[in-house]
N, C-alpha and C positions, 0 to 999 in steps of 0.2 A: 210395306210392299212397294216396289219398285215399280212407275207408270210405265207402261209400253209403249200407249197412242199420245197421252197427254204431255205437253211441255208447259213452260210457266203463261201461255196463253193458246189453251187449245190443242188439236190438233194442227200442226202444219208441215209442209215438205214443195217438194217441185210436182206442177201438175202432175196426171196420170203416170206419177213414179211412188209405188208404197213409200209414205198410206198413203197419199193423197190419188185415193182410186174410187174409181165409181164404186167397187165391190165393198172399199172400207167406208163410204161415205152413208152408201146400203144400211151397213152394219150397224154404222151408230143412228140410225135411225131406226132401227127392231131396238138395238139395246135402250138408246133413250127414250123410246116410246113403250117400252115396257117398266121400263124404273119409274118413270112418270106417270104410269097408269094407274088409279088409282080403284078401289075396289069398289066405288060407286058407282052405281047404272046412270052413268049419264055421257054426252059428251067430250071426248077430250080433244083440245088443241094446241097447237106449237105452231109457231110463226116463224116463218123465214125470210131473212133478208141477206142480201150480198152487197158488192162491191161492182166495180165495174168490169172483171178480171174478165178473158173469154172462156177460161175454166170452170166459171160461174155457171153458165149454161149447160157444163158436163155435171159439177156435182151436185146443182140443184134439184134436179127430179131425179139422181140417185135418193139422196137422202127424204126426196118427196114420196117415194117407192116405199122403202125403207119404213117412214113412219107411218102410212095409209095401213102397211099389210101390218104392224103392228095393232092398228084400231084406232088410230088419231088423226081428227082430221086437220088441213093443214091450211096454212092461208101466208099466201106467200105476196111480198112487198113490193121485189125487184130490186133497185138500187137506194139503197138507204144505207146513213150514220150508223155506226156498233150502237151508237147511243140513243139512238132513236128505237130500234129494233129493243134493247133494257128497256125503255121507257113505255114501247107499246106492248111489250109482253105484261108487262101489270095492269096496262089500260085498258085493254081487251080479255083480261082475266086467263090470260094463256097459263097452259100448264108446264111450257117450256117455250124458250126465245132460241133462234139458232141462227150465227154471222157468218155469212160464208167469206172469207177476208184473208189475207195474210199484212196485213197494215201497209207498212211503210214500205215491204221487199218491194222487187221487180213483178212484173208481172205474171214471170211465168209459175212463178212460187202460188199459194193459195194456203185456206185453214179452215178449221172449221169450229168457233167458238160456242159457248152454252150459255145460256142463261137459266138462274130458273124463273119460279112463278112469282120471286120477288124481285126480278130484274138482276137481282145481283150473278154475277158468274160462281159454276161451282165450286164446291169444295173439293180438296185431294181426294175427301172419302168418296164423294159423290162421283169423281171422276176417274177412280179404282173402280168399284161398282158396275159403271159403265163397260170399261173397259174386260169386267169377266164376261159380263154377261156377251161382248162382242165376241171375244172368241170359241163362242157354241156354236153348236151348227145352225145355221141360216133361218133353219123349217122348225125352229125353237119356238118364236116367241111370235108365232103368224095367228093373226086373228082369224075367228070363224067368217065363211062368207058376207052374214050377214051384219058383221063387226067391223068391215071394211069401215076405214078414214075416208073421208072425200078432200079434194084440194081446189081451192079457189085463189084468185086474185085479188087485192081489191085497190084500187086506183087513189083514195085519198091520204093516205102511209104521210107521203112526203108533205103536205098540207097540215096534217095532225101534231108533225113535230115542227114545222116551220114555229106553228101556233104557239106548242109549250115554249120552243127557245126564247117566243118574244115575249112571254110574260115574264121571261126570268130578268128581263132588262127594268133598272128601277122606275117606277113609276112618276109619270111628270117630266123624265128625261126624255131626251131625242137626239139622234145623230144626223137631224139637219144642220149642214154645214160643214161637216168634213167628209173627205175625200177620200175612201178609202180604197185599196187592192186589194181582190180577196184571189188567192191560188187555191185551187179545190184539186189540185192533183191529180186531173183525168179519173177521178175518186168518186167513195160513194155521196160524197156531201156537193156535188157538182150541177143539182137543181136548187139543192135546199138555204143551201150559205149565202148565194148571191140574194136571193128573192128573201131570205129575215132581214140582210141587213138594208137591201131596199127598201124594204115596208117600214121599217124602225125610221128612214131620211134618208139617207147616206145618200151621196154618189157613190156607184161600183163603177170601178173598171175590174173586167176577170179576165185571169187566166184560169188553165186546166180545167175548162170544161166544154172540151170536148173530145172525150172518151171514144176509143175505137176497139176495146179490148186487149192492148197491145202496150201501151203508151200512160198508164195508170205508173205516178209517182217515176215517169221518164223526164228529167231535168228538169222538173216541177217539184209542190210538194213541199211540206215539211224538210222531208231531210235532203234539200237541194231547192235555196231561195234563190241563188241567182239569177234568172228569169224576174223574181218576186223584188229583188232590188232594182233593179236595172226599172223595173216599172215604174216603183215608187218613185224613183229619180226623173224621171222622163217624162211624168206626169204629174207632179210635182206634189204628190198625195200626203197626206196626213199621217197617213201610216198604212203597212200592210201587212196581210194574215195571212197563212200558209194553213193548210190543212193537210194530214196525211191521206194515206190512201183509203180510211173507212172512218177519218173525219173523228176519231177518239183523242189527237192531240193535235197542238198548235204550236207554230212559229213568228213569232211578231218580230217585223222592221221597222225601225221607227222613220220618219221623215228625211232622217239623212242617210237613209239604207242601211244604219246597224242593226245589230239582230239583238234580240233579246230574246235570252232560252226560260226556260221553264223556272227553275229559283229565283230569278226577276220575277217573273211575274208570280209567282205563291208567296214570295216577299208583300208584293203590291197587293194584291188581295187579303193577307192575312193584315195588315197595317191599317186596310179600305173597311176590313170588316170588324177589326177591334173596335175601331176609332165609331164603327157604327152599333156596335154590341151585339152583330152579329155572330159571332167566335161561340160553338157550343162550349169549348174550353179553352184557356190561356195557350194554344199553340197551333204546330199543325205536322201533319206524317210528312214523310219527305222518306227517298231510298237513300241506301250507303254512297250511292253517285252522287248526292246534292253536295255544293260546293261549301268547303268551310265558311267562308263570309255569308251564307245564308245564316248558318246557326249563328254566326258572332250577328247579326243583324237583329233575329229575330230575339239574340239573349238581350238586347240593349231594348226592346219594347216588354222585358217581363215574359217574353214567348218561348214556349220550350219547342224543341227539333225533336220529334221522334224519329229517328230512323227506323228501316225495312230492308231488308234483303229485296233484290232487284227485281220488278215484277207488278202490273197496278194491280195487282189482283189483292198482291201482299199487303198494299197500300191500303187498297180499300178493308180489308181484312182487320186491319191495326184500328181504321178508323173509327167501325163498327164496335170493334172489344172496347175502346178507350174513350168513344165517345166523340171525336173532331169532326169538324165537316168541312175541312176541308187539308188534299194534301196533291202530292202529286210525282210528278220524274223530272231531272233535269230536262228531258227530251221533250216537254212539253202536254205531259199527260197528267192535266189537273184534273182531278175529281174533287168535285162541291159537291154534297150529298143532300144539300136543303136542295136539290133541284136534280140529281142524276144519280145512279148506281154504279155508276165506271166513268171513265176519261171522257169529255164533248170537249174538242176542241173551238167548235162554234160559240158552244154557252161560256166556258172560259175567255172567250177573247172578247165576249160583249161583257164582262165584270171588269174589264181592260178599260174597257172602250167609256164604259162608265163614270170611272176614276178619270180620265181624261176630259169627257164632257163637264163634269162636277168640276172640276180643276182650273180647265180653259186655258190649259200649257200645250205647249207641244207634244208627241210622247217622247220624246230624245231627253225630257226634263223628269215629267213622270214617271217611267217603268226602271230608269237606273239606280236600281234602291238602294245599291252597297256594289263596292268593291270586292269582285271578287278575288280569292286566292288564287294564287298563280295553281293551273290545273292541267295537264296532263293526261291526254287521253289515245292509245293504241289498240288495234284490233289486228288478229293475226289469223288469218285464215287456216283452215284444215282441211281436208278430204275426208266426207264423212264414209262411216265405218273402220277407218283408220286408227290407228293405236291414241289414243285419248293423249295429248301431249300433257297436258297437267301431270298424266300420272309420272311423266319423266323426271328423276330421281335431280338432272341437271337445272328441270323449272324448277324443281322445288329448291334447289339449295338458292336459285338466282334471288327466286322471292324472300326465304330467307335473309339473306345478304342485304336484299333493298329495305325490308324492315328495321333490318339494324341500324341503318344508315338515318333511316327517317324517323326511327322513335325517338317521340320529345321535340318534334319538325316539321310532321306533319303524317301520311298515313297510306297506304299503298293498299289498292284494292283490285285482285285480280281474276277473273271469272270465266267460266263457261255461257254464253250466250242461250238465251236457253229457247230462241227462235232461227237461228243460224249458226252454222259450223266455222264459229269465232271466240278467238280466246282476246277477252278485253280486259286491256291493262290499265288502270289508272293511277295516279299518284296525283297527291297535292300538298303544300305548304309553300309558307313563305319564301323559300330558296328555289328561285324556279330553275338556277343550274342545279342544281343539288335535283329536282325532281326528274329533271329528264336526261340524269345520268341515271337515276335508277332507273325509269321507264326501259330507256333504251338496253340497260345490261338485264333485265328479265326480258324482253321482248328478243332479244338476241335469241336467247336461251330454248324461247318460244319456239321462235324461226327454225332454231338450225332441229328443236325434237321432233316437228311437223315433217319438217324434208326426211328426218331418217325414219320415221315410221312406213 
């Protein structure tokens, strides 16, 4: 069965434009408060937390509405980490966690992610399920008067996870003495990031925290360090961290303002945790995006690469069936599972920070743990509702064509985005002319089925 509401994280779309409506957010609050209801006479609760989005304020007591008339009652955070919000759905014994977020977009975008009572995000079936029971009618699944949910605040959210991210720092260590920039992306990790890593020693200098509704992941952020180099340069810092917009993954700059993306550092941790016999097995998941010198990296320590189709959910998915605990995305969405149920960019960048203390090198020395393969990456926008470009009969023969070219060379990977109306092209091997004539002759191909649709 084909999802309606769900994509490969959540719901999401542009504010008050379907779904992302007060009336759909309503929705899945009767329907996941009725899936989640369980047949015992007792209390039920779901927690919610957001982002710093001003859309936040529209779909939060929709979905507040939504779960009370259900019979659950609610207990809502305000601005908190996705990861934090996993974390405290298990700790507070909730019977469902729920992110109001759309990550890394702009702001005017929004989503609305699940957990359940294991912290972990749903399943496809779980979030089929949901989605029938959404489109019943309204006055479906409403509890008797005296079944009403009630909803509260409670102010300590962002204190309770400060707490767990600092116990996940090894013990005996300290980051007195280095300098660090922390970017919190006008985001939801914009009280919580600065004040762990100050408790732990650090100096902070921050950006992106100070949030106006408007300005979440605006030339800050994960995916736009600029602002975050320019610091570390200027202030001569140790290193600097980036966080996206609900603080689930991270960007690290090392002292000379280069970046290091995400297969650096699962490289640098899976190396930090062999070497500590912390690895539940000889490897770790990684998506079809990780870069080939990851896997030749990880094949020269004994470590196997699992790949996933694109997605941390997928991630997290593989890791649980097979057993790892730890994997991630080129983008910077490491899940460690001895410590989280989905991507913490904060907890990831202190297992960094770690290796670094333990070391006593710079991280320009540290995090560069392999050469990568020459890599290749385009994004081709679309008009949604539009004729699906992929299905054009000219992408297909383009991709074809680039396959031919690259088998036995290297590998071309080209996709539907499955949180924005983007077709991403990637290629890589050793011939970087060789890859970004293919890139560029599907991307053509892309271009010109998008305009004619």
């Amino acid at each position: 069965m084909t999802r309606a509401y769900f994509g490969t994280d959540g719901i999401r779309g542009t504010a008050n434009i379907y779904p992302m409506t007060p009336e759909v957010a309503m929705r899945v609050g009767l329907a996941a408060g009725k899936r989640f209801m369980s047949a015992h006479d007792r209390r039920h609760l779901v927690v919610i937390g957001k982002d710093t989005r001003l859309s936040g304020y529209m779909l939060e007591p929709a979905l507040t509405a939504g779960f009370t008339a259900a019979g659950m009652d609610v207990v809502l955070f305000g601005p908190l980490p996705t990861p934090a919000v996993a974390m405290l759905t298990r700790s507070l014994r909730a019977d469902l966690g729920v992110m109001l977020s759309a990550s890394h977009n702009k702001f005017a975008d929004n989503g609305i992610k699940l957990f359940g009572p294991d912290g972990y995000k749903l399943s496809d079936q779980e979030e089929i399920e949901i989605e029938r029971l959404m489109d019943s009618a309204l006055d479906t699944h409403l509890a008797a008067p005296e079944k009403l949910g009630r909803a509260r605040r409670i102010d300590d959210a962002q204190a309770r996870y400060v707490e767990i991210v600092k116990a996940t720092f090894p013990k005996g260590l300290t980051l007195k003495g280095l300098r660090i920039v922390i970017d919190a992306a006008n985001g939801a990790g914009y009280r919580v990031a600065p004040v762990a890593l100050y408790e732990l020693g650090a100096e902070v200098i921050k950006l992106g925290i100070e949030p106006d509704g408007f300005n979440i992941n605006q030339e800050v952020g994960s995916t736009d360090t600029r602002a975050l180099k320019e610091a570390v340069l200027k202030y001569r810092a140790d290193i600097g961290i980036a966080l996206d917009g609900d603080a689930d993954r991270v960007a690290i700059v090392d002292e000379k303002g280069q970046s290091i993306d995400g297969d650096q550092l699962m490289a640098l941790i899976a190396k930090s945790w062999k070497q500590s016999g912390l690895l539940t097995k000889p490897g770790i998941v990684a998506t079809v995006m990780s870069n080939l010198g990851l896997e030749r990296f990880l094949k020269e320590l004994s470590l196997k690469l699992e790949r996933t189709k694109v997605g941390d959910r997928y991630v997290t998915e593989a890791m649980r069936a097979k057993g790892y605990n730890v994997g991630g995305e080129q983008s910077g969405h490491i899940i460690l599972s001895d410590f989280s149920t989905t991507g913490d960019g904060l907890l990831a960048a202190l297992q960094v920070l770690a290796v670094i203390v333990q070391q006593g090198k710079p991280a320009s020395e540290v995090c560069q743990m392999f050469e990568p393969a020459p890599q290749v990456l385009e994004n081709v926008r679309y008009e949604r509702g539009k004729q699906d470009p992929m299905n054009a009969a000219s992408v297909k023969e383009a991709i074809k064509a680039g396959e031919q070219r690259l088998e036995g060379k290297g590998r071309l990977l080209v996709r539907k985005s499955g949180t924005e109306p983007l077709v991403r092209i990637m290629a890589e091997g050793d011939d970087e002319a060789l890859v970004r004539e293919v890139v560029g002759g599907v991307k053509s191909a892309v271009v010109a089925a998008a305009k004619a649709a």
